[in-house]
VOPA-152393 format. One record per atom (N, C-alpha, C): residue number from 1; residue in one letter; atom name; x, y, z. Coordinates in steps of 0.2 Angstrom, whole numbers, plus 5000, padded with zeros to 4 digits. Last residue first. Example, Ala and Ser with C-alpha at 12.3 -4.5 7.8 and 13.67 -1.06 7.14 Angstrom:
BEGIN
num,residuo,atomo,east,north,up
2,s,N,5064,4989,5035 .
2,s,CA,5068,4995,5036 .
2,s,C,5064,5000,5039 .
1,a,N,5066,4972,5039 .
1,a,CA,5062,4978,5039 .
1,a,C,5066,4984,5039 .
//
This chain:
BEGIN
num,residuo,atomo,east,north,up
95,x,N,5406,5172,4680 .
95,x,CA,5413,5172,4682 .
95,x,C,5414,5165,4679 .
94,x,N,5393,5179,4675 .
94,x,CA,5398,5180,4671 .
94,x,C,5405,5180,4674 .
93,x,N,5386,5173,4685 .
93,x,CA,5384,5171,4676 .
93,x,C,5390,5171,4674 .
92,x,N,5383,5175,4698 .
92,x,CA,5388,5169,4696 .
92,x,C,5388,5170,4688 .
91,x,N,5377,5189,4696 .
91,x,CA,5383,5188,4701 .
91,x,C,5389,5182,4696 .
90,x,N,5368,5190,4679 .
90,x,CA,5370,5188,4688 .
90,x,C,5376,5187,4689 .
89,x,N,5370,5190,4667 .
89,x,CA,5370,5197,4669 .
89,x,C,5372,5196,4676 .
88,x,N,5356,5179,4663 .
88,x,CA,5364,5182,4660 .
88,x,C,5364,5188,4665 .
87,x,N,5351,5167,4676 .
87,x,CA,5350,5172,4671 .
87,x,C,5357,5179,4669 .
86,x,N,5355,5161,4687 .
86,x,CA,5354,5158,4680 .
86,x,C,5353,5163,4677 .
85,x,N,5360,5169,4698 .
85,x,CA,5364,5161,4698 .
85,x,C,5362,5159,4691 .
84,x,N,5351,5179,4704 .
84,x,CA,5359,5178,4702 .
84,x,C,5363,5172,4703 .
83,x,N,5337,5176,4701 .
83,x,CA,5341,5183,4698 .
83,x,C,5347,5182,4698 .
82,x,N,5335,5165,4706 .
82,x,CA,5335,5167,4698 .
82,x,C,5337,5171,4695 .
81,x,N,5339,5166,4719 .
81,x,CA,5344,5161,4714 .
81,x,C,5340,5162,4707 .
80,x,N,5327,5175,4722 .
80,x,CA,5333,5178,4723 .
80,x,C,5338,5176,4719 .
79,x,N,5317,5167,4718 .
79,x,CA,5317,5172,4715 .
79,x,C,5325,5177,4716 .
78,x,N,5320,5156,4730 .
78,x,CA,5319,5154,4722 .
78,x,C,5321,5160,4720 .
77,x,N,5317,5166,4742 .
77,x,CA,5324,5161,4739 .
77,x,C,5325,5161,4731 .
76,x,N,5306,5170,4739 .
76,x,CA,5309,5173,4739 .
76,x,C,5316,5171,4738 .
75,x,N,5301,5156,4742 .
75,x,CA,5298,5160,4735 .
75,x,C,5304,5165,4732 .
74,x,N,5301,5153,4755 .
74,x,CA,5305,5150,4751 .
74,x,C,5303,5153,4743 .
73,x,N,5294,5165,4760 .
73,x,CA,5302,5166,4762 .
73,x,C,5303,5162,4755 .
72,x,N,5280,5159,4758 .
72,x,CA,5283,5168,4755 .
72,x,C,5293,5166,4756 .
71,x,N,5281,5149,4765 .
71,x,CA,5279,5149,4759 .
71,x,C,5285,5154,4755 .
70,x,N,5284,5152,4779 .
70,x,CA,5289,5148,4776 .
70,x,C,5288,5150,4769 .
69,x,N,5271,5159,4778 .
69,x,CA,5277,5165,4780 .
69,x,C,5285,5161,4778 .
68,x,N,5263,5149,4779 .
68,x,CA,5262,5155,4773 .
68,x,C,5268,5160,4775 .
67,x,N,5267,5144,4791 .
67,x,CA,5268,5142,4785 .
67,x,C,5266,5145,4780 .
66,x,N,5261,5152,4801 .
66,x,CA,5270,5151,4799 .
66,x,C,5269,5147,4792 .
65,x,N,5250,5155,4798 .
65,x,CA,5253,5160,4798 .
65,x,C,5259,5159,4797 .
64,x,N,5246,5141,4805 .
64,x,CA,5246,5140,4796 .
64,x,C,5249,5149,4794 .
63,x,N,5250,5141,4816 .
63,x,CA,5252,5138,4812 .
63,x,C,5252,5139,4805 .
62,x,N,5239,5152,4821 .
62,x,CA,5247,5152,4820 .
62,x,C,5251,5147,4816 .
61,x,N,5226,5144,4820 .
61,x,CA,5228,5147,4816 .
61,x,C,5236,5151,4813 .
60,x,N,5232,5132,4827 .
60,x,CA,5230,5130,4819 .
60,x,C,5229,5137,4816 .
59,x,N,5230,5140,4839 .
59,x,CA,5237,5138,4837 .
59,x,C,5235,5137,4830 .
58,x,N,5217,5144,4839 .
58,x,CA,5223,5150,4838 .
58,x,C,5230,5146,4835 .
57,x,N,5209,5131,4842 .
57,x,CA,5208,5137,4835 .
57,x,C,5216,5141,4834 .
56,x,N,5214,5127,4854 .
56,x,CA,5215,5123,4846 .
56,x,C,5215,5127,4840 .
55,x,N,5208,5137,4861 .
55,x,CA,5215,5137,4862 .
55,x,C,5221,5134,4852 .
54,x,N,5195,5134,4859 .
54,x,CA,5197,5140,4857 .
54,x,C,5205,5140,4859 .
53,x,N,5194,5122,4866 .
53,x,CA,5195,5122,4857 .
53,x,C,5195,5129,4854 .
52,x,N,5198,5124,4878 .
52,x,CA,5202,5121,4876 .
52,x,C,5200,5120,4868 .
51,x,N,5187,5133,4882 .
51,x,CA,5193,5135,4882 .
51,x,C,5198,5132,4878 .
50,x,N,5176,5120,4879 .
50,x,CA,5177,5128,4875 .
50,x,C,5184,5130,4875 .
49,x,N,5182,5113,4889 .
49,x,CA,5180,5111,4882 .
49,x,C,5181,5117,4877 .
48,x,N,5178,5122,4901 .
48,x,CA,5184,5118,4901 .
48,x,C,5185,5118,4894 .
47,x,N,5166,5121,4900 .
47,x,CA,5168,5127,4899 .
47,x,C,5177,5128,4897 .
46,x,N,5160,5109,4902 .
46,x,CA,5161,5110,4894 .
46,x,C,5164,5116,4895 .
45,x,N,5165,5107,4915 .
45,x,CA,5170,5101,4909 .
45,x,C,5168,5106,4902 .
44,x,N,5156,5115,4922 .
44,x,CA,5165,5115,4919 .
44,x,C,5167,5112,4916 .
43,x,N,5144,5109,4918 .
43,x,CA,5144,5113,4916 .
43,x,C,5155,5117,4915 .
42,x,N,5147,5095,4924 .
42,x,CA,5144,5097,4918 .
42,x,C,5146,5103,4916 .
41,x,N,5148,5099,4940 .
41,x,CA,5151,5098,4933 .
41,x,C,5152,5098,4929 .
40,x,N,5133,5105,4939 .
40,x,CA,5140,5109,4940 .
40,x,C,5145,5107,4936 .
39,x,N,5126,5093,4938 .
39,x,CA,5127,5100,4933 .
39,x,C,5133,5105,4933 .
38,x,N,5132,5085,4947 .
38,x,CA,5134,5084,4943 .
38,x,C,5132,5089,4938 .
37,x,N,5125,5092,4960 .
37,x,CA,5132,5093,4956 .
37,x,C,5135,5091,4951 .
36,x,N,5113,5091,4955 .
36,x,CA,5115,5098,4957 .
36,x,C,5123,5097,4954 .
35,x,N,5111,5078,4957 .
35,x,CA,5111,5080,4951 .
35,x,C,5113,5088,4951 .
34,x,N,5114,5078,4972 .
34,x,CA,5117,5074,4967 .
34,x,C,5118,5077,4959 .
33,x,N,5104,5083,4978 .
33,x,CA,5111,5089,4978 .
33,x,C,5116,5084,4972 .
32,x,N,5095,5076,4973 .
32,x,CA,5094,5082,4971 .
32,x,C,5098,5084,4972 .
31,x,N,5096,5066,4981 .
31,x,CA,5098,5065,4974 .
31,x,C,5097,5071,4971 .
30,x,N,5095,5070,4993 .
30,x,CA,5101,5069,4992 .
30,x,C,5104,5068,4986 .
29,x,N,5080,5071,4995 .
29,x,CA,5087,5078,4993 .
29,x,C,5092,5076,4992 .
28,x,N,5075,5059,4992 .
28,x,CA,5076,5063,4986 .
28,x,C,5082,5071,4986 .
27,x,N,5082,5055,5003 .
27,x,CA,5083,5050,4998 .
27,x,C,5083,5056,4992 .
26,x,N,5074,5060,5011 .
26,x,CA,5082,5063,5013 .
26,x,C,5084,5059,5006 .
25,x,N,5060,5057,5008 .
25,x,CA,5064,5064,5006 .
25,x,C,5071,5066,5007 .
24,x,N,5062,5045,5013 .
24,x,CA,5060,5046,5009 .
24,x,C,5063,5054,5006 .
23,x,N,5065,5047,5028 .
23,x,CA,5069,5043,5023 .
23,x,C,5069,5044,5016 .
22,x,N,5054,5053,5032 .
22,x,CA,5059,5056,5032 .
22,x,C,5063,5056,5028 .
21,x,N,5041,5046,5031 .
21,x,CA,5042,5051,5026 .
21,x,C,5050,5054,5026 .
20,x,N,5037,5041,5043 .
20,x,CA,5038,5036,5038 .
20,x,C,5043,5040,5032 .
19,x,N,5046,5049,5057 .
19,x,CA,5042,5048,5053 .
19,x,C,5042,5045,5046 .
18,x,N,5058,5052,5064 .
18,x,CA,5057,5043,5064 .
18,x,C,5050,5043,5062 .
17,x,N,5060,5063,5068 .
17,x,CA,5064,5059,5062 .
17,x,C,5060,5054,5061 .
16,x,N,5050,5078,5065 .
16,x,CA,5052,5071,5071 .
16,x,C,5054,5065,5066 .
15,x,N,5050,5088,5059 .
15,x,CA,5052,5090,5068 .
15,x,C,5053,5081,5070 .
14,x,N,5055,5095,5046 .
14,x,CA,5051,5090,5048 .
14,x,C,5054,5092,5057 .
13,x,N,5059,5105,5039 .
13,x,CA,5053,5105,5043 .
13,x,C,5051,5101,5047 .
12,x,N,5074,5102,5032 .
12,x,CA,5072,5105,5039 .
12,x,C,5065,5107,5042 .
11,x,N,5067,5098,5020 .
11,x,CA,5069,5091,5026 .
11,x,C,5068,5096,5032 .
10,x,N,5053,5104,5012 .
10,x,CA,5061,5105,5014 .
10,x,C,5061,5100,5020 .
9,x,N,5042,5091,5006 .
9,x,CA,5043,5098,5007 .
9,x,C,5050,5099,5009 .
8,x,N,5029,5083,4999 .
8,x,CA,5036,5085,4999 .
8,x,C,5036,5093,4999 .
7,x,N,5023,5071,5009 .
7,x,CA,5025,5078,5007 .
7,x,C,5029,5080,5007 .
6,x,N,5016,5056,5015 .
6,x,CA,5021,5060,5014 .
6,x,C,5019,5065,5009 .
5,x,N,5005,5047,5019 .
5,x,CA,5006,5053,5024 .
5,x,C,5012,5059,5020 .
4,x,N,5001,5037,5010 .
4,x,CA,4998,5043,5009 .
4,x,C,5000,5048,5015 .
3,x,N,5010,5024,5004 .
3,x,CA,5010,5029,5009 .
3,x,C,5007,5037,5008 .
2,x,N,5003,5012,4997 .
2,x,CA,5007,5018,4998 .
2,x,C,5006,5022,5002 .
1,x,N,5004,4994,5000 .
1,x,CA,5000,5000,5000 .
1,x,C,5004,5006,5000 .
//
């Protein structure tokens, strides 16, 4: 049969513990500070998460900064040994 005497209400109301009902609500508050903190959690890991894929963004974008800057340099190589190593009139050409 079920218990038609409980109410839910705050545990600190109750005045006399060893009511059928006690047990019952320390059960539900318990689970209710339970999933309290597991939201809490929750909520750091993904804040946590964010930070750390906005950390991923910056570097991939640094990354790819240096390597458009490797790019540009090695171009600039090329273009420099064109001008004075193969073409008539260079440093090397005419020794």
């Amino acid at each position: 049969m079920w218990r038609t005497q409980c109410a839910m209400v705050d545990a600190s109301l109750f005045s006399v513990s060893n009511h059928p009902c006690t047990g019952d609500v320390d059960r539900l508050l318990l689970l209710r500070k339970q999933q309290a903190s597991q939201q809490s959690l929750a909520q750091l890991q993904t804040e946590k998460a964010g930070d750390l894929y906005d950390k991923f963004v910056g570097f991939t974008e640094s990354l790819q900064e240096v390597g458009k800057k490797i790019q540009d340099a090695q171009q600039a190589h090329d273009n420099v040994c064109k001008q004075n190593c193969t073409q008539a009139g260079a440093i090397w050409y005419d020794v």
